[in-house]
Backbone as ProteinMPNN parsed JSONL, in Angstrom:
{"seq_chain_A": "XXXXXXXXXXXXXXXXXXXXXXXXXXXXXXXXXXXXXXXXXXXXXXXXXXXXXXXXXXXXXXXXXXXXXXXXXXXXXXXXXXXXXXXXXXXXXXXXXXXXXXXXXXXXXXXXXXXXXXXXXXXXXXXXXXXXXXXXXXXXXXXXXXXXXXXXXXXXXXXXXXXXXXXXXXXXXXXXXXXXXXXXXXXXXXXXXXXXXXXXXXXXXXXXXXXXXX", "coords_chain_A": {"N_chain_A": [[84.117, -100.963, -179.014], [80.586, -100.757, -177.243], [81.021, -101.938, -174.057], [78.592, -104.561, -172.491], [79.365, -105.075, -169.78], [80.35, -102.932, -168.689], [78.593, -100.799, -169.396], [76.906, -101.027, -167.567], [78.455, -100.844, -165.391], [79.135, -98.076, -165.327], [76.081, -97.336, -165.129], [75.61, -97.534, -162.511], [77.482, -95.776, -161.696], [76.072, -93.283, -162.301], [73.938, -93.191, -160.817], [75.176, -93.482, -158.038], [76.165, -90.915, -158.005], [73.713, -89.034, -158.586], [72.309, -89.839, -156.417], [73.724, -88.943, -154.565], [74.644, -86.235, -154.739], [71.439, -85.435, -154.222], [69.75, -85.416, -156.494], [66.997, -87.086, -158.913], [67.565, -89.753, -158.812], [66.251, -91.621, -160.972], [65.163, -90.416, -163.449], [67.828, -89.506, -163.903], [69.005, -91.694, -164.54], [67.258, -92.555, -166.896], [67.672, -90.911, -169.051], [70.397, -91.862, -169.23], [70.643, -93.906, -170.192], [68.939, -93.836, -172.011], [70.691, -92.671, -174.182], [72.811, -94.065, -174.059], [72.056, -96.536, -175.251], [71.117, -95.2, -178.155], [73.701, -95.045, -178.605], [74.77, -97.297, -178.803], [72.757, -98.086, -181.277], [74.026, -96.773, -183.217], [76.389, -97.025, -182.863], [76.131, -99.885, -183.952], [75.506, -99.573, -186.444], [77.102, -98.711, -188.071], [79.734, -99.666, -187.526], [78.928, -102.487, -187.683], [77.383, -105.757, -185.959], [79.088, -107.213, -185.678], [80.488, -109.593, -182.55], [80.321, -108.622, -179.023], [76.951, -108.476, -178.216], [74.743, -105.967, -179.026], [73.025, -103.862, -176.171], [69.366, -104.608, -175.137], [66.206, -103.538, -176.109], [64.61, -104.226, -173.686], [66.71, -104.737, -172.414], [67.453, -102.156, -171.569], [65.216, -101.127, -170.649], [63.785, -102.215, -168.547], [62.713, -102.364, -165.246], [62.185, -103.7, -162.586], [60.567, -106.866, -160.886], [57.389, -105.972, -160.853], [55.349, -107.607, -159.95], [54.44, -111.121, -158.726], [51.892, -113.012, -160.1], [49.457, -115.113, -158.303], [47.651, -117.974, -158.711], [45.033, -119.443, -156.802], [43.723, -121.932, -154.819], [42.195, -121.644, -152.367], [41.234, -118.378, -151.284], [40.801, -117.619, -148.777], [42.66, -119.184, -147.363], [45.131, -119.288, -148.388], [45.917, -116.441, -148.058], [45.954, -116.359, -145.039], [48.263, -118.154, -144.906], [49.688, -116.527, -146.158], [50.134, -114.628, -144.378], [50.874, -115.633, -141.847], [53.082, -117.418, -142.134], [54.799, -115.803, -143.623], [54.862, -113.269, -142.801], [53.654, -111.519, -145.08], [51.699, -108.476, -145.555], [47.863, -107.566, -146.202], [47.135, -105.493, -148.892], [45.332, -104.671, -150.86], [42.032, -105.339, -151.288], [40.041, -107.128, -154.241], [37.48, -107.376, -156.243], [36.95, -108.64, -159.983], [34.985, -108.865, -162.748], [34.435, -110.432, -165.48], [32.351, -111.203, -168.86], [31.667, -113.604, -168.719], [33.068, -114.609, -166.369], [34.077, -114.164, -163.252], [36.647, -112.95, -160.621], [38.585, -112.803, -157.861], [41.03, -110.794, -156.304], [43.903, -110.808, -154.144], [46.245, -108.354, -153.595], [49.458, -108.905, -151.577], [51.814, -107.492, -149.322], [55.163, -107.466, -148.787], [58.145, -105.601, -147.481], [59.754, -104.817, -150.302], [58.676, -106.298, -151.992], [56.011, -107.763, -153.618], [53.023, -109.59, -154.233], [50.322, -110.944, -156.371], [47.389, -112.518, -155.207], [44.941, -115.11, -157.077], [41.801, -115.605, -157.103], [39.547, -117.994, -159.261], [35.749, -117.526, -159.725], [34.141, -119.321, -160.672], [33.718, -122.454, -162.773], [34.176, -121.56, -165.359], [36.105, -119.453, -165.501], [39.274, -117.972, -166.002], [41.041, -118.453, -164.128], [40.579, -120.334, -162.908], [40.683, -122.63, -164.697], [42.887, -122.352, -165.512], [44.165, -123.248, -163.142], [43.278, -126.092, -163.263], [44.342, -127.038, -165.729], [46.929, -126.226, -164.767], [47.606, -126.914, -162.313], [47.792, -125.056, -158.758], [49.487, -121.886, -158.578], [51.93, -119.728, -159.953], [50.766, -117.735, -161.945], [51.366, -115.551, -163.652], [54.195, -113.182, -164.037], [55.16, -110.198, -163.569], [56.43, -107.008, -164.707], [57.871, -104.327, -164.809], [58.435, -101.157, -166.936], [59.958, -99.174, -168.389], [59.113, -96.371, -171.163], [57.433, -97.881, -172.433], [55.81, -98.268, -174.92], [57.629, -97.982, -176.352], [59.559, -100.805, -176.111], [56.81, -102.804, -176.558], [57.028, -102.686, -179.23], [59.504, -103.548, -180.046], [59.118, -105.509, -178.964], [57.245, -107.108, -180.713], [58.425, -106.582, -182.955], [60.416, -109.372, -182.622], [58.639, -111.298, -182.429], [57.263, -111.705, -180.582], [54.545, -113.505, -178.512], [51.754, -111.85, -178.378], [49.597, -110.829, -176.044], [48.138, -108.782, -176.069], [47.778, -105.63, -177.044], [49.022, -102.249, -175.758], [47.226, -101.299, -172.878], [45.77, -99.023, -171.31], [45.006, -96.83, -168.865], [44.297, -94.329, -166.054], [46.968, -94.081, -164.2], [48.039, -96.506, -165.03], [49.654, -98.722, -167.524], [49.506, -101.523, -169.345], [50.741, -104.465, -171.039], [49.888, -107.44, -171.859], [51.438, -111.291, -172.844], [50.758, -113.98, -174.626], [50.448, -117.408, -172.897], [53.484, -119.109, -173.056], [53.727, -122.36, -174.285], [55.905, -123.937, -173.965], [57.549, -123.3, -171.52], [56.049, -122.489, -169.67], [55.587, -120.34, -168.828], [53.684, -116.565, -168.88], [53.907, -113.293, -169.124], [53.43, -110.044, -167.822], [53.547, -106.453, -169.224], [54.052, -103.43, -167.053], [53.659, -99.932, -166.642], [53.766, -98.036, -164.162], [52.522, -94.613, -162.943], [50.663, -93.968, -161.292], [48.067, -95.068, -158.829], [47.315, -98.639, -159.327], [44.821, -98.929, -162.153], [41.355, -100.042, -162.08], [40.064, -100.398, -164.508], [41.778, -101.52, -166.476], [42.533, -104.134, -165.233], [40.225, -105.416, -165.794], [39.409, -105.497, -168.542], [41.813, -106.571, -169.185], [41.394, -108.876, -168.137], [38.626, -109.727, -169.396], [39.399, -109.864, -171.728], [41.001, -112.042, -172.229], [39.186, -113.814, -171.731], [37.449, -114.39, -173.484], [39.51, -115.049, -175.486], [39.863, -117.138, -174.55], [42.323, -117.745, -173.307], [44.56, -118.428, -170.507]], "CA_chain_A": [[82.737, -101.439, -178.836], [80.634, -100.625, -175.772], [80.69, -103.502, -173.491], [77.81, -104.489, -171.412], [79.538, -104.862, -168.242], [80.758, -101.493, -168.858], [77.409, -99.715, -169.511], [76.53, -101.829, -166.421], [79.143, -100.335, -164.114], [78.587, -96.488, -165.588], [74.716, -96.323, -164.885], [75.866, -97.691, -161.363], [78.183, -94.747, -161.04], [74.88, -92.618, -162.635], [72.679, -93.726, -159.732], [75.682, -92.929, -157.235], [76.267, -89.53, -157.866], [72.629, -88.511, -158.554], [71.76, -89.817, -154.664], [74.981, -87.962, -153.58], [73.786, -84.855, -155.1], [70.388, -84.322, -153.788], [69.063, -85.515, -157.841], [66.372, -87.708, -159.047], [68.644, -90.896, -159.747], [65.584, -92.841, -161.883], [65.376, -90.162, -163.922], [68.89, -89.197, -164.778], [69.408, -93.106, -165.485], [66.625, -92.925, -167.606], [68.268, -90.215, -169.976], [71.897, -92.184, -169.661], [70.149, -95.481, -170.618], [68.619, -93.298, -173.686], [71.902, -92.307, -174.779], [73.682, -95.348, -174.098], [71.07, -97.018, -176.784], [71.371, -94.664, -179.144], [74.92, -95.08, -178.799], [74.766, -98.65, -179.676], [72.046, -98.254, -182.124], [74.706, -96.188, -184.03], [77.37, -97.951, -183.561], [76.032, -101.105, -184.682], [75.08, -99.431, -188.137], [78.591, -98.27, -188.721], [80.932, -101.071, -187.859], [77.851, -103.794, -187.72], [77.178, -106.171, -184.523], [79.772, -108.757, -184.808], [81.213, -109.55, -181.427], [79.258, -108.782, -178.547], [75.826, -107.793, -178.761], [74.385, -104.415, -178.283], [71.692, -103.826, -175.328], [68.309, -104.608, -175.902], [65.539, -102.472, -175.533], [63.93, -104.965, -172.729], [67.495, -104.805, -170.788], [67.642, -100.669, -170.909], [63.927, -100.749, -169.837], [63.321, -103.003, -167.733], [63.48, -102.009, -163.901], [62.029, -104.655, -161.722], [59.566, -107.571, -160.995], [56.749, -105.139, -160.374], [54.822, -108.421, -159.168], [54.397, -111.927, -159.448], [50.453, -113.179, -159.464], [49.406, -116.621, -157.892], [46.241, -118.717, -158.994], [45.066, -120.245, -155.987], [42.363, -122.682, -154.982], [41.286, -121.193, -151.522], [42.007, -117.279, -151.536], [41.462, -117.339, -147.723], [44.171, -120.138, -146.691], [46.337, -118.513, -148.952], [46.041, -115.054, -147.302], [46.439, -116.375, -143.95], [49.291, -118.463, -145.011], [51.497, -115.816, -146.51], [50.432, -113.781, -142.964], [51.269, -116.203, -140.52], [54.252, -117.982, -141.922], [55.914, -115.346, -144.135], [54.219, -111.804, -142.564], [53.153, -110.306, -145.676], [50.365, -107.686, -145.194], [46.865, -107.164, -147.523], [47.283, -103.81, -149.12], [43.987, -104.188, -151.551], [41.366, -106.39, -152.521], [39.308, -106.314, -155.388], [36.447, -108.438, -156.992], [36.604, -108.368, -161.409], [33.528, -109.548, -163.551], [34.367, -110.425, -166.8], [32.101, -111.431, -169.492], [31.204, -115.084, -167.985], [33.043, -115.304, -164.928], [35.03, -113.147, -162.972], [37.53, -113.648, -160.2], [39.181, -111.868, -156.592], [42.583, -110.794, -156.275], [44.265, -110.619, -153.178], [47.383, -107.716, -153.498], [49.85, -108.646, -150.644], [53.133, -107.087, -149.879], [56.544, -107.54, -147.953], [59.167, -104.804, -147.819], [59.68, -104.714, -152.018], [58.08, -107.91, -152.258], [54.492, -108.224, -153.905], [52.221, -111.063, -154.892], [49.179, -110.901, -156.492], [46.59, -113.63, -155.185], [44.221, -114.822, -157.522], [41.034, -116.943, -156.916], [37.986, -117.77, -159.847], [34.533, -117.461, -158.989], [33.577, -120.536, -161.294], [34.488, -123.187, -163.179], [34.435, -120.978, -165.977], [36.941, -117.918, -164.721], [40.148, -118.546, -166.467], [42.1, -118.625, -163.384], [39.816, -122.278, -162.931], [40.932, -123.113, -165.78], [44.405, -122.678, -165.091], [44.483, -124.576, -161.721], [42.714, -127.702, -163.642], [44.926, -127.915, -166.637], [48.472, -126.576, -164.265], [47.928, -126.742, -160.818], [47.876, -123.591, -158.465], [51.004, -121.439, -158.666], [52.687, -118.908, -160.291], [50.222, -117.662, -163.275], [52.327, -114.412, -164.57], [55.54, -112.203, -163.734], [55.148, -108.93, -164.601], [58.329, -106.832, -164.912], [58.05, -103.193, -164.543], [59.13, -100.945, -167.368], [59.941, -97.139, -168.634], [58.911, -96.215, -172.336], [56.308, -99.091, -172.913], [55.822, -98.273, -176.43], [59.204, -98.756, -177.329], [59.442, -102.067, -175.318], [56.344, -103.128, -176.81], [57.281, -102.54, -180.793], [60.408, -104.145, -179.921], [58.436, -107.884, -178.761], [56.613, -107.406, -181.512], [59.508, -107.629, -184.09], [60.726, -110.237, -182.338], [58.017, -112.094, -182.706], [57.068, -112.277, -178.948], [53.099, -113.593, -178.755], [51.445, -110.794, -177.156], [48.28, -111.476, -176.032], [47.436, -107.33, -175.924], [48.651, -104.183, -176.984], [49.076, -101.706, -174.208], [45.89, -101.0, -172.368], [45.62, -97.761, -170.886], [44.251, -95.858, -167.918], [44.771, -93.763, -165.739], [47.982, -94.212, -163.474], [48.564, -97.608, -165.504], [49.53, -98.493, -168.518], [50.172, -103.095, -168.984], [50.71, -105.153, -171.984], [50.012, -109.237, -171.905], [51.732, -112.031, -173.503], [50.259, -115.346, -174.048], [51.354, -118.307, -172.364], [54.561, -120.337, -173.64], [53.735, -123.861, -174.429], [57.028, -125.043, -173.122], [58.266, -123.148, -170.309], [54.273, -122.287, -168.923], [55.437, -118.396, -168.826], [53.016, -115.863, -169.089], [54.383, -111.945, -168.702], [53.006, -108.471, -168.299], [54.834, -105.615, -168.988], [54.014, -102.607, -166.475], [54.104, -99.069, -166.324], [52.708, -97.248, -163.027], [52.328, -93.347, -162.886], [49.615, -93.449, -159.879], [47.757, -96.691, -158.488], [46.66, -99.514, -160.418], [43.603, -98.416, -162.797], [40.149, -101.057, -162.297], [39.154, -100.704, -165.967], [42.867, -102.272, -166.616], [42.126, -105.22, -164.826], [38.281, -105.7, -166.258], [39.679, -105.518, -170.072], [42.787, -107.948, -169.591], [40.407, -110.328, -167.765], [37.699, -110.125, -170.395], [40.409, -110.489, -173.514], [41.553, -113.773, -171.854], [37.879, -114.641, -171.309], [37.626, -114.129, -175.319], [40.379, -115.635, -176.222], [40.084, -119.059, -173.883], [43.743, -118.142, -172.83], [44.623, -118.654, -169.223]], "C_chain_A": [[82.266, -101.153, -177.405], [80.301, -101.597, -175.508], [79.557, -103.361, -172.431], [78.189, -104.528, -169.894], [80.416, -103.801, -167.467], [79.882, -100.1, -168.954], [77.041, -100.218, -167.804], [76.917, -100.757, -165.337], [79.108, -98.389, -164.175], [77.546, -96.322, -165.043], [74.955, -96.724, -163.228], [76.004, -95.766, -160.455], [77.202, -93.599, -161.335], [74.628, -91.88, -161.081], [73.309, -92.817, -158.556], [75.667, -91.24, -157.009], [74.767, -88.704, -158.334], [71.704, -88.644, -157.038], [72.556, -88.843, -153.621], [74.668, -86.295, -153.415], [72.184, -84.276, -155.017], [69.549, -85.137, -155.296], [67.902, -86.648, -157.851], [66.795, -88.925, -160.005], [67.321, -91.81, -161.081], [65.48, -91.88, -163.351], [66.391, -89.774, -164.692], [68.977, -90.809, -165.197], [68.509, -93.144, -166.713], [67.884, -92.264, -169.001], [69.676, -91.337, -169.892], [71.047, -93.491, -170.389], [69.496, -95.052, -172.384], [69.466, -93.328, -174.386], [72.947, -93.339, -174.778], [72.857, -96.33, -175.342], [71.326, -96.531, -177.744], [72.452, -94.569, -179.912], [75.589, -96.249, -179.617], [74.37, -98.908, -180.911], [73.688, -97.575, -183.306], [75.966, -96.672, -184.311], [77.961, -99.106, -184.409], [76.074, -100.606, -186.016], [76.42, -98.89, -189.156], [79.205, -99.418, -188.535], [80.045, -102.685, -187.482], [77.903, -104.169, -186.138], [77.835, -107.6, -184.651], [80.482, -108.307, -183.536], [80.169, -109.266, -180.204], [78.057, -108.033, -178.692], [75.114, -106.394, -178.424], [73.132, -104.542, -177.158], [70.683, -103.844, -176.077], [67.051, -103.875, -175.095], [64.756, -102.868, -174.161], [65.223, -104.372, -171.604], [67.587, -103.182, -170.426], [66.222, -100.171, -170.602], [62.937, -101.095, -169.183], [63.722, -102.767, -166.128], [63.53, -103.097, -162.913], [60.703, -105.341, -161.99], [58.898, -106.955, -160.244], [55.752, -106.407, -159.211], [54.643, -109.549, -159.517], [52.743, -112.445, -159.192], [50.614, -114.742, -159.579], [48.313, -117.235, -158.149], [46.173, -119.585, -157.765], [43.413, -120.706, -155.576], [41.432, -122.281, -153.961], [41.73, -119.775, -151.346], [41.96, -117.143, -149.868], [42.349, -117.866, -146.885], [44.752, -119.649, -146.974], [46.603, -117.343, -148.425], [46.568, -115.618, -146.165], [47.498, -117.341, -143.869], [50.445, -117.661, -145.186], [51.341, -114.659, -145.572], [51.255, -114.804, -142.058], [52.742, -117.263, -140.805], [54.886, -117.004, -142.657], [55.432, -113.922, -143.687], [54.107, -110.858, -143.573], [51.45, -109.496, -145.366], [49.321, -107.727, -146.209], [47.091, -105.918, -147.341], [45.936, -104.079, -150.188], [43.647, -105.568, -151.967], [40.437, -106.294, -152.803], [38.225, -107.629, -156.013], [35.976, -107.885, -158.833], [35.475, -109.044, -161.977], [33.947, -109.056, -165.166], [32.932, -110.427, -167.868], [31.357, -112.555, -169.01], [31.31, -115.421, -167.448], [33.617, -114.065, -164.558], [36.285, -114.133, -161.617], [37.812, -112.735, -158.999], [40.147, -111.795, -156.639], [42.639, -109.766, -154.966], [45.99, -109.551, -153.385], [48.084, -107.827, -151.92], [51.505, -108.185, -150.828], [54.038, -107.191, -148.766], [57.658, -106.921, -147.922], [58.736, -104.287, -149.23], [58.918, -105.778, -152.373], [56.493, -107.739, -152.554], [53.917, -109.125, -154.515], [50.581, -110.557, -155.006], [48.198, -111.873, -156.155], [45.539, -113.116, -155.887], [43.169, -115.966, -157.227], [39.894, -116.358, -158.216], [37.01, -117.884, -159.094], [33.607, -118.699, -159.651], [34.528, -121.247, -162.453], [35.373, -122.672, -164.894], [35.361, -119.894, -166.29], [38.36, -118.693, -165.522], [41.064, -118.727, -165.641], [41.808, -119.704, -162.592], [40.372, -122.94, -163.6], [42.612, -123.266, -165.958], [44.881, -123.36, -164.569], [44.239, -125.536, -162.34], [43.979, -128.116, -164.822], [46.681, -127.481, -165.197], [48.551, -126.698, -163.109], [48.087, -125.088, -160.378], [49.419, -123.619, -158.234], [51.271, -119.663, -159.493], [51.851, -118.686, -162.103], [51.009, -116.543, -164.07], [53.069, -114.011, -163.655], [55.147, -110.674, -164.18], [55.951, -108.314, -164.251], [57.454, -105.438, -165.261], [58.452, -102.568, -165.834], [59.247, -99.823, -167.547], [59.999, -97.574, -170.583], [58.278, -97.479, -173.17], [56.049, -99.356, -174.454], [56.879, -99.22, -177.495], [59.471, -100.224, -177.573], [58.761, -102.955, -176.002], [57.022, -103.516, -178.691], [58.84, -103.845, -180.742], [60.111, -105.923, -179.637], [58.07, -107.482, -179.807], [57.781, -108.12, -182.832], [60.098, -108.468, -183.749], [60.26, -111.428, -182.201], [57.402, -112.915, -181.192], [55.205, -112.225, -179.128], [52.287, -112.896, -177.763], [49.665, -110.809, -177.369], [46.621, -110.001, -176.166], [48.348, -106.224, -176.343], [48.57, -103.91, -175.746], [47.642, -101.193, -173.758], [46.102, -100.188, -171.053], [44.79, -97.356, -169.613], [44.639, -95.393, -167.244], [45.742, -94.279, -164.49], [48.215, -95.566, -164.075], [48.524, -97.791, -166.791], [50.059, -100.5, -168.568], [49.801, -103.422, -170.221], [50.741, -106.563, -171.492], [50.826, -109.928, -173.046], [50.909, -113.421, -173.319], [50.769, -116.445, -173.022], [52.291, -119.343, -173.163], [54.024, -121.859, -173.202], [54.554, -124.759, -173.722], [57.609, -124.387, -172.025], [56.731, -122.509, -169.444], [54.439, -120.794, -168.616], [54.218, -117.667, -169.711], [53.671, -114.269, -168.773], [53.788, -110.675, -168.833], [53.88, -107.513, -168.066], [53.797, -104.11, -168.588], [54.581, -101.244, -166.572], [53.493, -98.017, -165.338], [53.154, -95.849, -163.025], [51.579, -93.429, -161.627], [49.647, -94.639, -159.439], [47.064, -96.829, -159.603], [45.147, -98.903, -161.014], [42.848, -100.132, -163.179], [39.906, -101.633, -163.392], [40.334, -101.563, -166.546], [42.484, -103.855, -166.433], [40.994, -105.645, -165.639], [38.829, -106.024, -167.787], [40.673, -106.476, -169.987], [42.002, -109.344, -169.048], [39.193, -110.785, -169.143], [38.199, -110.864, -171.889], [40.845, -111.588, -172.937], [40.576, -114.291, -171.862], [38.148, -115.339, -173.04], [37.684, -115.313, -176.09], [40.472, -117.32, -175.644], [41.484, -118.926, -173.816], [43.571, -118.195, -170.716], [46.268, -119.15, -168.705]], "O_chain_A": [[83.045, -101.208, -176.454], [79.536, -102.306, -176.163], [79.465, -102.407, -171.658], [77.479, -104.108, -168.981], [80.923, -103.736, -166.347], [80.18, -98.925, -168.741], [76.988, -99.322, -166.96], [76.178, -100.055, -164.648], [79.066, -97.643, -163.197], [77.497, -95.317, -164.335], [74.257, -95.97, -162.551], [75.445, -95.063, -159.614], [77.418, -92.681, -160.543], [74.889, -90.822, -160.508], [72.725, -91.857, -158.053], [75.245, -90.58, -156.059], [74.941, -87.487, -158.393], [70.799, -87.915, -156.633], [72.299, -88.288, -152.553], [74.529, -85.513, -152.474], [71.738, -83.221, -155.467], [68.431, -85.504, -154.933], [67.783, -87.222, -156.768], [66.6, -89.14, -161.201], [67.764, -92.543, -161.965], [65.695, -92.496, -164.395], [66.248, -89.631, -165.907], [69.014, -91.011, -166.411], [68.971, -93.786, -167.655], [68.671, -92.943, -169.662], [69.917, -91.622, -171.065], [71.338, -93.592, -171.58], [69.562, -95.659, -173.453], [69.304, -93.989, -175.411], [73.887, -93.317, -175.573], [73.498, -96.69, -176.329], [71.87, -97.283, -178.552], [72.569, -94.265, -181.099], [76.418, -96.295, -180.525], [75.011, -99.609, -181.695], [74.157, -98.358, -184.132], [76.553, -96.781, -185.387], [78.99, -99.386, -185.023], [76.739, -101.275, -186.807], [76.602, -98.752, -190.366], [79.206, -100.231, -189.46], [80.573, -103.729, -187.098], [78.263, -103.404, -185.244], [77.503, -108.667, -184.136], [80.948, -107.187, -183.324], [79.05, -109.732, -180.42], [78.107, -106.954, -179.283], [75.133, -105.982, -177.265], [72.279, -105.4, -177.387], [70.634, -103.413, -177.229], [66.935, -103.693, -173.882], [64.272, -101.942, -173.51], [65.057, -103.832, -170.51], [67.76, -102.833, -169.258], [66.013, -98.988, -170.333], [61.774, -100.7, -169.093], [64.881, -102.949, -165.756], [64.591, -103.466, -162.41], [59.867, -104.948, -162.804], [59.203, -106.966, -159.052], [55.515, -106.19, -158.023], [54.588, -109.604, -160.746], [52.321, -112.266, -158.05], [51.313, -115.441, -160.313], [47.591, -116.718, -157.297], [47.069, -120.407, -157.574], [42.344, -120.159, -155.849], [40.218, -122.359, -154.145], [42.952, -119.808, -151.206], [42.96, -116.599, -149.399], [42.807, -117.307, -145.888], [45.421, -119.128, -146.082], [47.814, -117.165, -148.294], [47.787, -115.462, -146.092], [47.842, -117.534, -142.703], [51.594, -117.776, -144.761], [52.123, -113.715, -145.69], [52.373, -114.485, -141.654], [53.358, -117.779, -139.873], [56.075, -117.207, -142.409], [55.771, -113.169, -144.601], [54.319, -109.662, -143.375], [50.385, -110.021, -145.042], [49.801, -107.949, -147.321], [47.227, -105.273, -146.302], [45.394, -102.976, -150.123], [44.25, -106.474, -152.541], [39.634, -105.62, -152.158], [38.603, -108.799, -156.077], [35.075, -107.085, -159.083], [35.114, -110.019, -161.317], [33.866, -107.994, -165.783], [32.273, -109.415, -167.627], [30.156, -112.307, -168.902], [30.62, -116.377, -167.092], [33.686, -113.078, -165.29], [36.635, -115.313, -161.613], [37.174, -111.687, -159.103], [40.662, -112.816, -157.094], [42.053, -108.721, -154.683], [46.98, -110.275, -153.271], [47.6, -107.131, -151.027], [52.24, -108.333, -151.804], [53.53, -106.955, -147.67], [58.544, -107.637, -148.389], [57.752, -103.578, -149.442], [58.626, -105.792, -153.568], [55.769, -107.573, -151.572], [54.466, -109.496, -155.552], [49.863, -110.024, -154.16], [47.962, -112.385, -157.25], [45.063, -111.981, -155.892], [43.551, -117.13, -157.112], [39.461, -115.217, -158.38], [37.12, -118.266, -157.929], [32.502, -118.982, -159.188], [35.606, -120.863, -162.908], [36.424, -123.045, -165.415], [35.339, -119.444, -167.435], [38.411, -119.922, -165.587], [42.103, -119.18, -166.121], [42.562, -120.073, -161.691], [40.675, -124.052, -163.167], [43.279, -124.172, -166.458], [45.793, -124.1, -164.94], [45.135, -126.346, -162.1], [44.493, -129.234, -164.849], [47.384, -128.424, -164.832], [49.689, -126.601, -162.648], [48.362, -124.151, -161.127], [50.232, -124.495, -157.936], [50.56, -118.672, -159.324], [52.208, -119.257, -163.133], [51.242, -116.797, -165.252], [52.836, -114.32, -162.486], [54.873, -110.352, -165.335], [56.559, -108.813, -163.303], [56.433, -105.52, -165.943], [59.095, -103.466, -166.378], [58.558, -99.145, -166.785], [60.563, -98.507, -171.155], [58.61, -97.891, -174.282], [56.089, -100.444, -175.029], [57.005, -100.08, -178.366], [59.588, -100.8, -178.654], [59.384, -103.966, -176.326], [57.37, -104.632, -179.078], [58.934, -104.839, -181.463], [60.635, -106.991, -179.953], [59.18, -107.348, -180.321], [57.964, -109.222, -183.349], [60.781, -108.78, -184.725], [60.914, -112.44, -181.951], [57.202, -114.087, -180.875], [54.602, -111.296, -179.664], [52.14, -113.233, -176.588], [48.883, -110.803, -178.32], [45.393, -109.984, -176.254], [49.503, -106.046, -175.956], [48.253, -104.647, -174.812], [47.005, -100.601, -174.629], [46.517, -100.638, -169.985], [43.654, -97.829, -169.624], [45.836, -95.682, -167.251], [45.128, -94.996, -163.7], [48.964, -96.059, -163.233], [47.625, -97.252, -167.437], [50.979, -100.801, -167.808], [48.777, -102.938, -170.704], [51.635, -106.867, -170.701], [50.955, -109.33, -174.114], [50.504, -113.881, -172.252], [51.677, -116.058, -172.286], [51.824, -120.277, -173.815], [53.953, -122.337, -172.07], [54.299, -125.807, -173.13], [58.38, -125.152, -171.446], [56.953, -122.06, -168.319], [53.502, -120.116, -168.194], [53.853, -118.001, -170.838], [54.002, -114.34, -167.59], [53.632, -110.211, -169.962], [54.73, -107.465, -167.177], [52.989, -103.661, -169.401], [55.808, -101.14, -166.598], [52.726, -97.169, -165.794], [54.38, -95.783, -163.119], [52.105, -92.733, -160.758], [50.647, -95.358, -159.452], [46.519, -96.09, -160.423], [44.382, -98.417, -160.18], [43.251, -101.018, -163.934], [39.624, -102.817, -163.571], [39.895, -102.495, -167.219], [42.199, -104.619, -167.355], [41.321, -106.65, -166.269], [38.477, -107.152, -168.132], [40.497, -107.405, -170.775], [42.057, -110.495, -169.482], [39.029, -111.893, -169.653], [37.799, -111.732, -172.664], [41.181, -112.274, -173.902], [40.702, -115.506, -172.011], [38.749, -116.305, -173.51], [36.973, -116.066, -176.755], [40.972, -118.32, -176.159], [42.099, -119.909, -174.23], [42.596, -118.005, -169.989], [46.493, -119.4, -167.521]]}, "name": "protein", "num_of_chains": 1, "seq": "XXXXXXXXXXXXXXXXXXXXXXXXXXXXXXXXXXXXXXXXXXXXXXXXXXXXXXXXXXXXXXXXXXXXXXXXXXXXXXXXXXXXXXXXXXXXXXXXXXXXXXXXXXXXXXXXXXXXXXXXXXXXXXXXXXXXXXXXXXXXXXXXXXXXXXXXXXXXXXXXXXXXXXXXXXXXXXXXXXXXXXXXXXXXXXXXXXXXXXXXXXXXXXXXXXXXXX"}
């Protein structure tokens, strides 16, 4: 059986010898991470999946927490808070207009480290509506991924409540989930080619307007 902390320590040794050699380590992992799936997929269907479980398409395509976004009540305390006590920098900010409200988001960043600040523009803005029923904080995660499609089809049979297919443009490609009832998670799943695409933003803000999620 292949073991996970065996595929684990292979795409390691991938990574290694594709930096050693001059190569483009994200891509060769991609292909081993293909073939390591496929490997599973096949094995499971021959001698089944008792014992441990095969990778799942989230853990072979999932890279990192691309960013986490923050609902907050004053967007310029908050800026000059996460300058002056933790020195992250503004790298972009942007003003959306939904449908009935809209909202500002503050992109700041630290080394690898990014946070999205978000402030509404009324009581109506669903990121108002957030702060009142949870307090400001931590409104989504979004998690980075390669082959979105796949990823996606894969929540679906699982029955993960997705609040969007994938929504498209150019240099971005992001899927929503709703928010969990009991653990207050919300998640988008990311795939960047260029920089973030506007019309992205404008359409997941408006489908939350919609929908009265938040």
């Amino acid at each position: 059986m292949l073991q996970q902390g065996r595929l684990d320590a292979l795409r390691t040794t991938v990574r290694k010898f594709a930096e050693e050699h001059g190569m483009d380590s994200t891509h060769l992992e991609e292909i081993f991470d293909l073939i390591t799936t496929e490997a599973c997929r096949l094995e499971d269907e021959i001698i089944g999946a008792d014992g441990e479980q095969v990778p799942t398409v989230l853990k072979s395509c999932a890279r990192r927490i691309d960013h986490i976004a923050i609902a907050v009540r004053d967007m310029d305390e908050a800026v000059a808070m996460f300058e002056r006590c933790y020195g992250f920098t503004v790298v972009e900010r942007r003003k959306v207009e939904g449908e009935f409200s809209g909202m500002t988001m503050v992109t700041m960043q630290a080394g690898g480290v990014t946070f999205v600040l978000c402030e509404g523009d009324s009581p109506r803005s669903n990121v108002c509506q957030y702060i009142e029923r949870f307090g400001p904080g931590v409104q989504h995660v979004a998690i980075e991924v390669r082959d979105q499609p796949r990823v996606v089809d894969d929540l679906s049979e699982r029955r993960a409540d997705l609040l969007t297919g994938i929504v498209s443009s150019p240099g971005l490609d992001q899927t929503f989930t709703r928010r969990d009832a009991n653990t207050g998670m919300q998640f988008e799943f990311v795939t960047r080619t260029e920089n973030i695409g506007f019309n992205n933003v404008k359409e997941l803000f408006t489908a939350m307007e919609r929908e009265n999620v938040y």
